[in-house]
PQR file with spaces between the fields and no chain letter, atoms N, CA, C, O and H, PARSE charges and radii, in Angstrom:
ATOM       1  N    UNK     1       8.399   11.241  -14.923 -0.4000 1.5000
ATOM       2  CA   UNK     1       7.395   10.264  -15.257 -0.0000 2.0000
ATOM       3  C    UNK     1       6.834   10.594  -16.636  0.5500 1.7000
ATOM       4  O    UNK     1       6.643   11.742  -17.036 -0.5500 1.4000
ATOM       5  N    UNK     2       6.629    9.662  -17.212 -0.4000 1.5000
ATOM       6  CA   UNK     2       6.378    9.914  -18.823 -0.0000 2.0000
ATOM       7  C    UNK     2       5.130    8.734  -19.109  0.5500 1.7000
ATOM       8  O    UNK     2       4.833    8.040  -18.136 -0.5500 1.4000
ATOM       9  H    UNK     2       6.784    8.730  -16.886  0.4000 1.0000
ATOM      10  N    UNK     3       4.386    8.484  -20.424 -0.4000 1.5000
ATOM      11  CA   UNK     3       3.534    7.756  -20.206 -0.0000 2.0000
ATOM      12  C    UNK     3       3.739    6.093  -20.628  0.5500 1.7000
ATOM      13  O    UNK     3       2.910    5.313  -21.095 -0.5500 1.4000
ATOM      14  H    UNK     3       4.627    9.048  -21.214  0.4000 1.0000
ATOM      15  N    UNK     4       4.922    5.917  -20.336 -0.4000 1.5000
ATOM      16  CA   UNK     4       5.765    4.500  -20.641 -0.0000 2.0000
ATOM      17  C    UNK     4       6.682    4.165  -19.430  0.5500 1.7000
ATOM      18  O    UNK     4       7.684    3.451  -19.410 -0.5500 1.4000
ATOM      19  H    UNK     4       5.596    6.551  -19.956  0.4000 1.0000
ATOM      20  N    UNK     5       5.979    4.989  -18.242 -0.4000 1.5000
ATOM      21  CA   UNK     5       6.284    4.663  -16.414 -0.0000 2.0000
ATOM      22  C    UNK     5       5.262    3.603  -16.045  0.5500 1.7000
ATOM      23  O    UNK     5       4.162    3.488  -16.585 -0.5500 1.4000
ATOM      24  H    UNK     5       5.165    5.570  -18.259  0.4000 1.0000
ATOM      25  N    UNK     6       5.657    2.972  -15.238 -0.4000 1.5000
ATOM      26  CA   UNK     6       4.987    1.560  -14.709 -0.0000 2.0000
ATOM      27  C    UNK     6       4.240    1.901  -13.718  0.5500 1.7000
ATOM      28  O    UNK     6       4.982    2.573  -13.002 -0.5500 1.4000
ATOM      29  H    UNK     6       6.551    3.065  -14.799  0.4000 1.0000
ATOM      30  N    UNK     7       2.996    1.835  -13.136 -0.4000 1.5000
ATOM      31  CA   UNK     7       2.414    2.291  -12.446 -0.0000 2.0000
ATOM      32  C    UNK     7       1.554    0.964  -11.643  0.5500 1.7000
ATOM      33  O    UNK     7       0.743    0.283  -12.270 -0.5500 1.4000
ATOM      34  H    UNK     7       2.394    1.289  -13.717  0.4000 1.0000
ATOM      35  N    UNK     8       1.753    0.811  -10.713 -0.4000 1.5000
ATOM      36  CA   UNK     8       1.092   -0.240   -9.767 -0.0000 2.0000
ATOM      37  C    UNK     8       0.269   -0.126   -8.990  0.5500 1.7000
ATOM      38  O    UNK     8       0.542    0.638   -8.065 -0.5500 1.4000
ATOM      39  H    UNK     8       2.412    1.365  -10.205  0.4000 1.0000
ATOM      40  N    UNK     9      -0.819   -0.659   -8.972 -0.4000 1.5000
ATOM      41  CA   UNK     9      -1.780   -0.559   -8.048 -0.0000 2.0000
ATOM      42  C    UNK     9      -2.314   -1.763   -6.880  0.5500 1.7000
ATOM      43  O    UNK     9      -2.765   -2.875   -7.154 -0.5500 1.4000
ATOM      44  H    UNK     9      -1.041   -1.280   -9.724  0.4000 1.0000
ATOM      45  N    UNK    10      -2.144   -1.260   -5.725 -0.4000 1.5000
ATOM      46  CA   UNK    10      -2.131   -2.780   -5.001 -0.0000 2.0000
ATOM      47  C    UNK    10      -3.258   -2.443   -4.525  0.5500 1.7000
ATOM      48  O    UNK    10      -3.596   -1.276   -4.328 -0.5500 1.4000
ATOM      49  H    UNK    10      -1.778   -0.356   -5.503  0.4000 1.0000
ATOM      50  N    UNK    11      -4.217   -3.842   -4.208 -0.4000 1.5000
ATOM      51  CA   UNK    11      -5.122   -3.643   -3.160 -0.0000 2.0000
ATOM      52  C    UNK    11      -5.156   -4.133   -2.475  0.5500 1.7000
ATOM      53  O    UNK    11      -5.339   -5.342   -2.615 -0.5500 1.4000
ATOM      54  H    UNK    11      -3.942   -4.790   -4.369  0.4000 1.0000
ATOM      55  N    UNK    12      -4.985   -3.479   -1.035 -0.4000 1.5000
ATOM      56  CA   UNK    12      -5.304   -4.147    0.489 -0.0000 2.0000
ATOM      57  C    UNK    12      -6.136   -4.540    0.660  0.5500 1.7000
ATOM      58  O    UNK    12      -7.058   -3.744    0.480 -0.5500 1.4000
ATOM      59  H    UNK    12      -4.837   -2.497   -0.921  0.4000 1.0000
ATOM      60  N    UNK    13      -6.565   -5.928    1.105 -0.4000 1.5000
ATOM      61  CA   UNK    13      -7.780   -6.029    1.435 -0.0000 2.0000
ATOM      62  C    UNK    13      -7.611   -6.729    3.018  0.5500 1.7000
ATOM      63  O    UNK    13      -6.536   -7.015    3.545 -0.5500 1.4000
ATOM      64  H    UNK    13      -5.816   -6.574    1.252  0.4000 1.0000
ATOM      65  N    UNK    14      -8.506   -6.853    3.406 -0.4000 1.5000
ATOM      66  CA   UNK    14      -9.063   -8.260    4.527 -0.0000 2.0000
ATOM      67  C    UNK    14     -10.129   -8.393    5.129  0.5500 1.7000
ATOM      68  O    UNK    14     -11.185   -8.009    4.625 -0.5500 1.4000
ATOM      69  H    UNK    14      -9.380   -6.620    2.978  0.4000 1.0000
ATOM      70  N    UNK    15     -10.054   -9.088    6.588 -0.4000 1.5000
ATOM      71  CA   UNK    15     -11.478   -9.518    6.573 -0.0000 2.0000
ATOM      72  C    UNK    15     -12.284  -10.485    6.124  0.5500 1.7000
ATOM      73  O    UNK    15     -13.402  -10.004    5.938 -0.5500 1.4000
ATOM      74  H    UNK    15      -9.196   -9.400    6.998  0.4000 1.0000
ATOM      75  N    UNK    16     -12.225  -12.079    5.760 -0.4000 1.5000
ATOM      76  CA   UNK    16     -12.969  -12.777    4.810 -0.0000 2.0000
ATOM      77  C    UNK    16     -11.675  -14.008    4.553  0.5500 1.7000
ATOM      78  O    UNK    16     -10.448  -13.909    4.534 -0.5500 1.4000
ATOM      79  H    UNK    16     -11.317  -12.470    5.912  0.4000 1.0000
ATOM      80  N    UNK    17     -12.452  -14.971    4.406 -0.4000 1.5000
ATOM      81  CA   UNK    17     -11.395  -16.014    4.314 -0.0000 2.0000
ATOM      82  C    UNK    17     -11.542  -16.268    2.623  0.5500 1.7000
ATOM      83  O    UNK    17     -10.597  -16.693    1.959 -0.5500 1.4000
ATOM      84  H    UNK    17     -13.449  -15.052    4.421  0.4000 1.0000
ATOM      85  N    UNK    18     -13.117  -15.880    1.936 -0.4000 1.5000
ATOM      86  CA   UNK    18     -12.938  -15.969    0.096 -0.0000 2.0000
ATOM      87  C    UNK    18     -12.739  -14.295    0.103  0.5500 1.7000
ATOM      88  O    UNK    18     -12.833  -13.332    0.864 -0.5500 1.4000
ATOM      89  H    UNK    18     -13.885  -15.535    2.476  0.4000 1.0000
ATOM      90  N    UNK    19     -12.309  -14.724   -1.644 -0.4000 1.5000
ATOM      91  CA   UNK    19     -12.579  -12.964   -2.143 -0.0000 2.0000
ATOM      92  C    UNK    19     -13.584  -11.931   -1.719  0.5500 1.7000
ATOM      93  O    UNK    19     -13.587  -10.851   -1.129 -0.5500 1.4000
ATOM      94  H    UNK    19     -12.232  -15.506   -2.262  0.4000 1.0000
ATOM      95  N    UNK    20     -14.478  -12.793   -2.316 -0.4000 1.5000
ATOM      96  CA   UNK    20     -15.560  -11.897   -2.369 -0.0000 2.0000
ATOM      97  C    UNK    20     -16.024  -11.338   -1.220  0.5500 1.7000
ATOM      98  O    UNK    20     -16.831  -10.408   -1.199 -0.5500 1.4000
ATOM      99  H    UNK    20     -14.475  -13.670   -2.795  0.4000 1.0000
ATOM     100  N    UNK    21     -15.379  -12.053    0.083 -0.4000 1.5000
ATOM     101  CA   UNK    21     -16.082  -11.059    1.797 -0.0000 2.0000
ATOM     102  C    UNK    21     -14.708  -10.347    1.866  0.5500 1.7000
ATOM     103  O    UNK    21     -14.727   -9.581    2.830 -0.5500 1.4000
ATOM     104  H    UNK    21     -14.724  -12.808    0.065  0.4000 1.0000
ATOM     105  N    UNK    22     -13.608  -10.309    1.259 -0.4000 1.5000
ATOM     106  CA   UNK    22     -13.457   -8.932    1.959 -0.0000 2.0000
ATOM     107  C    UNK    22     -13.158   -8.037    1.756  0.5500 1.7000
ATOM     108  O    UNK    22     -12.892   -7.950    0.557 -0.5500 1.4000
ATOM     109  H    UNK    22     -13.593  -10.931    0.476  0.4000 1.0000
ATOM     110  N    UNK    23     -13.015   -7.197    2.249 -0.4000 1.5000
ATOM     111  CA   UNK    23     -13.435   -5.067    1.904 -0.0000 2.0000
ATOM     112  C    UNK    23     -12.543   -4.803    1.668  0.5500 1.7000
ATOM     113  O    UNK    23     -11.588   -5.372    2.198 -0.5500 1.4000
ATOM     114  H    UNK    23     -13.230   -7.268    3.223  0.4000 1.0000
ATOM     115  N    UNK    24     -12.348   -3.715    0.670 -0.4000 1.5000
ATOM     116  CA   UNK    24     -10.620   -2.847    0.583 -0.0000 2.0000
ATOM     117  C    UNK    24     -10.002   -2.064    1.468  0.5500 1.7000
ATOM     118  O    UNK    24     -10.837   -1.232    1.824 -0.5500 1.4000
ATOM     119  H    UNK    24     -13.123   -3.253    0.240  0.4000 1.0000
ATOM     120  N    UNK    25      -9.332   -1.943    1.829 -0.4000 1.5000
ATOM     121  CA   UNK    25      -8.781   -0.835    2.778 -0.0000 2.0000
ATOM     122  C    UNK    25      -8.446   -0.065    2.381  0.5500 1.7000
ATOM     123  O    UNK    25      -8.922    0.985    2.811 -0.5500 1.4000
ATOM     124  H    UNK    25      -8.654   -2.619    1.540  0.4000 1.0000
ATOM     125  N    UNK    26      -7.463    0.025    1.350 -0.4000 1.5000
ATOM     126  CA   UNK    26      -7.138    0.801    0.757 -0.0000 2.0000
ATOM     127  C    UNK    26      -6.277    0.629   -0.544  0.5500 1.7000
ATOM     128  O    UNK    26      -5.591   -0.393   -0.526 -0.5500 1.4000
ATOM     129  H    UNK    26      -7.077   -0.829    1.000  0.4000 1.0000
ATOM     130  N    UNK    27      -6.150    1.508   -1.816 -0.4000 1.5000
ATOM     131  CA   UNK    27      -5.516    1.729   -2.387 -0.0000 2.0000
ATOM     132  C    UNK    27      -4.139    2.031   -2.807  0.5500 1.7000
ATOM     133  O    UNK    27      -3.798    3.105   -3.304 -0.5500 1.4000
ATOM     134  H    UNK    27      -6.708    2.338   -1.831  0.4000 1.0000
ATOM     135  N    UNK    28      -3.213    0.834   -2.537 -0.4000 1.5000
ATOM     136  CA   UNK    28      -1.583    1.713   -2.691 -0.0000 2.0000
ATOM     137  C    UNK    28      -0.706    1.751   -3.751  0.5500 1.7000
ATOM     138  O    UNK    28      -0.064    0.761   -4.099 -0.5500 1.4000
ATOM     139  H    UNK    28      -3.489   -0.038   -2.134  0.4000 1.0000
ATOM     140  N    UNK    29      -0.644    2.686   -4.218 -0.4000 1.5000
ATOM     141  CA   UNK    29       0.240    3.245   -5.719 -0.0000 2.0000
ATOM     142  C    UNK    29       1.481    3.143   -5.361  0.5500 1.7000
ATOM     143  O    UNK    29       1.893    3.455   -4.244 -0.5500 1.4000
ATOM     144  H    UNK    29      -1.165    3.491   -3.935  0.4000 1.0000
ATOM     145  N    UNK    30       2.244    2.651   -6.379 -0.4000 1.5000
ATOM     146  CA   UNK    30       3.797    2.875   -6.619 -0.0000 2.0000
ATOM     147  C    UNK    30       3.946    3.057   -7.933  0.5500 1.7000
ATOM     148  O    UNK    30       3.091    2.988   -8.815 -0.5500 1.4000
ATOM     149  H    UNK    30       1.909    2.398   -7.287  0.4000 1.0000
ATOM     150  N    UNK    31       5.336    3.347   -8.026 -0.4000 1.5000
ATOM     151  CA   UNK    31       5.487    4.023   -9.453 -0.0000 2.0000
ATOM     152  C    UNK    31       6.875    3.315   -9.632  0.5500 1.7000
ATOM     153  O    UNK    31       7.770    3.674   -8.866 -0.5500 1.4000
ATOM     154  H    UNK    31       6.031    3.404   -7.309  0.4000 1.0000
ATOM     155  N    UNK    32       7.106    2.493  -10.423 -0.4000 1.5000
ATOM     156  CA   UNK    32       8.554    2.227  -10.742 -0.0000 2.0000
ATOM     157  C    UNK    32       9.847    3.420  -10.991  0.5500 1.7000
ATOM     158  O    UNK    32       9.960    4.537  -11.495 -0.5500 1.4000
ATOM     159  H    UNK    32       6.379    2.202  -11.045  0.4000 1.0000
ATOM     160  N    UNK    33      10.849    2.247  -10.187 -0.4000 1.5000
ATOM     161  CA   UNK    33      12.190    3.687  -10.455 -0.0000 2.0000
ATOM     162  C    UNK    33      12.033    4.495   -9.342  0.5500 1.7000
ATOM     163  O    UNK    33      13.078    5.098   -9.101 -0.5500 1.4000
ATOM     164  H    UNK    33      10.758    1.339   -9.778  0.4000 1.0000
ATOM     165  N    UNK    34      10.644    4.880   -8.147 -0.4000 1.5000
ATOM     166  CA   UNK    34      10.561    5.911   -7.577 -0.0000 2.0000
ATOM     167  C    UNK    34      10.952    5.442   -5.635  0.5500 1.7000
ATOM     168  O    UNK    34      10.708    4.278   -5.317 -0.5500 1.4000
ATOM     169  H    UNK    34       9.794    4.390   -8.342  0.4000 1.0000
ATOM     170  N    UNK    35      11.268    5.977   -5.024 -0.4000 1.5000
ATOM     171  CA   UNK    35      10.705    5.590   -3.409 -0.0000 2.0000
ATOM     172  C    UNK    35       9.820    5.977   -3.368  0.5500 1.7000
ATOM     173  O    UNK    35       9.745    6.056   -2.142 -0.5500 1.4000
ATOM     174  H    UNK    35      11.466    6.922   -5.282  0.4000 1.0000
ATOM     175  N    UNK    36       8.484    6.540   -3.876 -0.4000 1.5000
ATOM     176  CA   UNK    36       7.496    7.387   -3.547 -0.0000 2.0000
ATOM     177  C    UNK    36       6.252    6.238   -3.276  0.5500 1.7000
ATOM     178  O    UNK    36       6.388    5.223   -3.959 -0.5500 1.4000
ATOM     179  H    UNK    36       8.545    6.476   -4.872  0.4000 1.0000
ATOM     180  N    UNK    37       5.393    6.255   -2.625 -0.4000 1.5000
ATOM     181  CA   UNK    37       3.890    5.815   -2.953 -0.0000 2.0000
ATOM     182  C    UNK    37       3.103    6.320   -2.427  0.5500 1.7000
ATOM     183  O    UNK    37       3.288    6.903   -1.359 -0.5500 1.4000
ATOM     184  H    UNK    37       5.283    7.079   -2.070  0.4000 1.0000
ATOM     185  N    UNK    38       1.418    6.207   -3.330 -0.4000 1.5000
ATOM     186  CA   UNK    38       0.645    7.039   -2.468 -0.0000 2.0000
ATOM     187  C    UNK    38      -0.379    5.756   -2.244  0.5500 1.7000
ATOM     188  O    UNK    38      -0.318    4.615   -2.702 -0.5500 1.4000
ATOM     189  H    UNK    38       1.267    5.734   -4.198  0.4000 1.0000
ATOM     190  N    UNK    39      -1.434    6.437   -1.281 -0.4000 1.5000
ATOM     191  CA   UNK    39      -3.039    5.519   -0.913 -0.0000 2.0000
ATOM     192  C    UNK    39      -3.417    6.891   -0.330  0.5500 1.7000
ATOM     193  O    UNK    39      -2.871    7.723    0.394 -0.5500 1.4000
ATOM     194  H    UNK    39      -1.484    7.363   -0.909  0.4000 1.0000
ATOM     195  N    UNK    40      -4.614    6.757   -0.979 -0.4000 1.5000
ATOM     196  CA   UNK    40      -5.917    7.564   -0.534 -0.0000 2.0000
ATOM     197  C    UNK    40      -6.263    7.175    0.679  0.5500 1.7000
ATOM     198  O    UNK    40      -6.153    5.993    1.004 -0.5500 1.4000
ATOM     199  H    UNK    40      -5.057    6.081   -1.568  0.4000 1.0000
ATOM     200  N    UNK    41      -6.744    8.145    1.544 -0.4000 1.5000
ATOM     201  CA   UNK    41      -7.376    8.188    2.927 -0.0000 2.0000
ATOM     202  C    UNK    41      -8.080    9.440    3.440  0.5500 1.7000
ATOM     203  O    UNK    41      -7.629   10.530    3.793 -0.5500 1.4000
ATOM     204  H    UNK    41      -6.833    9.106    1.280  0.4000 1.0000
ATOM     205  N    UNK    42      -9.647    8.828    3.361 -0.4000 1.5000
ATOM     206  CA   UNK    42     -10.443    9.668    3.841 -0.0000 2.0000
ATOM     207  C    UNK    42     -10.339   11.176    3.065  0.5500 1.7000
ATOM     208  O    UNK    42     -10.272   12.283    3.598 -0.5500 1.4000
ATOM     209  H    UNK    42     -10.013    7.942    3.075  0.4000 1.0000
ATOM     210  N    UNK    43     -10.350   10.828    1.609 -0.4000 1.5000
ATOM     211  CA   UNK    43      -9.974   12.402    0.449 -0.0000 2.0000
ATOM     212  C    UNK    43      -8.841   12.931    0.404  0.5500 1.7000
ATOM     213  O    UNK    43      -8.543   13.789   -0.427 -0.5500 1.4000
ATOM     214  H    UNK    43     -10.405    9.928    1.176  0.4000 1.0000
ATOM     215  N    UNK    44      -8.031   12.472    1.325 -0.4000 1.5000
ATOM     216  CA   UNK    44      -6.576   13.195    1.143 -0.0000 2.0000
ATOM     217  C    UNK    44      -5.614   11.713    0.489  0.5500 1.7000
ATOM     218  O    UNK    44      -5.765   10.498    0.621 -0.5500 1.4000
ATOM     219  H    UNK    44      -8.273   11.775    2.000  0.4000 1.0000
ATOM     220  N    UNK    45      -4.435   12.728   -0.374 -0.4000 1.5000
ATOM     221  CA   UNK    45      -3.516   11.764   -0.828 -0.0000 2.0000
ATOM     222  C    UNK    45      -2.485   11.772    0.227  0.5500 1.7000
ATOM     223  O    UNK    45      -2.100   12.907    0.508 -0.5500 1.4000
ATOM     224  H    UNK    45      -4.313   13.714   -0.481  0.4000 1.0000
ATOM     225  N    UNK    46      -1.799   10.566    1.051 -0.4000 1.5000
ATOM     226  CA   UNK    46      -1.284   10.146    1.476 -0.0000 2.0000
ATOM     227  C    UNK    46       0.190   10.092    0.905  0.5500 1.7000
ATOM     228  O    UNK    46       0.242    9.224    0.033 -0.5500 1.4000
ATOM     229  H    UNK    46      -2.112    9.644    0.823  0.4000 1.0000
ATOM     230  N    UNK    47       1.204   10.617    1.065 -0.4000 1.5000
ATOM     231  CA   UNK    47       2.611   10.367    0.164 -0.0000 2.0000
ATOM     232  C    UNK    47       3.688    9.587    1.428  0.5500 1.7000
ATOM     233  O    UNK    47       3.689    9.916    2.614 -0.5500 1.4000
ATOM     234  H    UNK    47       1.162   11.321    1.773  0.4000 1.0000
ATOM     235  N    UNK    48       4.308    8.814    0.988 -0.4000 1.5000
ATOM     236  CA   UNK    48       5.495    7.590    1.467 -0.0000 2.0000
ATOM     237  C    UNK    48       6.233    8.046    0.872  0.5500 1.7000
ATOM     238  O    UNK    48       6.133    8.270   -0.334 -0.5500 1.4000
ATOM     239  H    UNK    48       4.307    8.547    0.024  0.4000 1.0000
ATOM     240  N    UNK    49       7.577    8.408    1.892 -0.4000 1.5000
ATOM     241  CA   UNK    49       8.523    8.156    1.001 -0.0000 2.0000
ATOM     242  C    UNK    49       9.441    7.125    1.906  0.5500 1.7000
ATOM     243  O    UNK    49       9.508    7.070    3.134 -0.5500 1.4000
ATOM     244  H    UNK    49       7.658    8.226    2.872  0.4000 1.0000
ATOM     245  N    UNK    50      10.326    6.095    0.640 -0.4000 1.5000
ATOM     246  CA   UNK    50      11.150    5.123    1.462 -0.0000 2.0000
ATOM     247  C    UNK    50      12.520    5.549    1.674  0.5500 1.7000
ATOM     248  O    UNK    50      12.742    5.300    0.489 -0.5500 1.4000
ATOM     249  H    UNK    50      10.272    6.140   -0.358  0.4000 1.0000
ATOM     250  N    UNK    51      13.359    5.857    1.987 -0.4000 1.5000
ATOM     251  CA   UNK    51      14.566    6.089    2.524 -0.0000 2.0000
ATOM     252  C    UNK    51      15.302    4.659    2.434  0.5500 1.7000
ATOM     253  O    UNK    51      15.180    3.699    3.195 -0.5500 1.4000
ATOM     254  H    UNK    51      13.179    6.059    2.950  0.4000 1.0000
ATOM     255  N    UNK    52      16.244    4.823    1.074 -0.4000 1.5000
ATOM     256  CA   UNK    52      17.228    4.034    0.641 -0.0000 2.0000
ATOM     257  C    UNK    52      18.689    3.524    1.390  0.5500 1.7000
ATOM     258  O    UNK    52      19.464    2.780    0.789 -0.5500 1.4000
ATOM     259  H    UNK    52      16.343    5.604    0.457  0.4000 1.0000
């Protein structure tokens, strides 16, 4: 990973039929090129890996 890697950030949300009601769940990172992703939970990093 170098600093010209693609880095994605999704946010989960729900709960709420507009934006603005509903809450995040969580945070999920991917990284282009990688199987890897992470989301935070409860202070710990969470790691995925996908199996190709």
């Amino acid at each position: 990973m170098n600093e010209n890697t693609e880095v994605f950030v999704h946010r989960v949300t729900c709960n709420g039929s507009k934006v603005a009601e509903r809450k995040v769940l969580y945070l999920f990172i991917t990284v282009a090129g990688s199987n890897k992703a992470f989301y935070v939970y409860e202070g710990a990093i969470i790691t995925v890996i996908f199996e190709k």
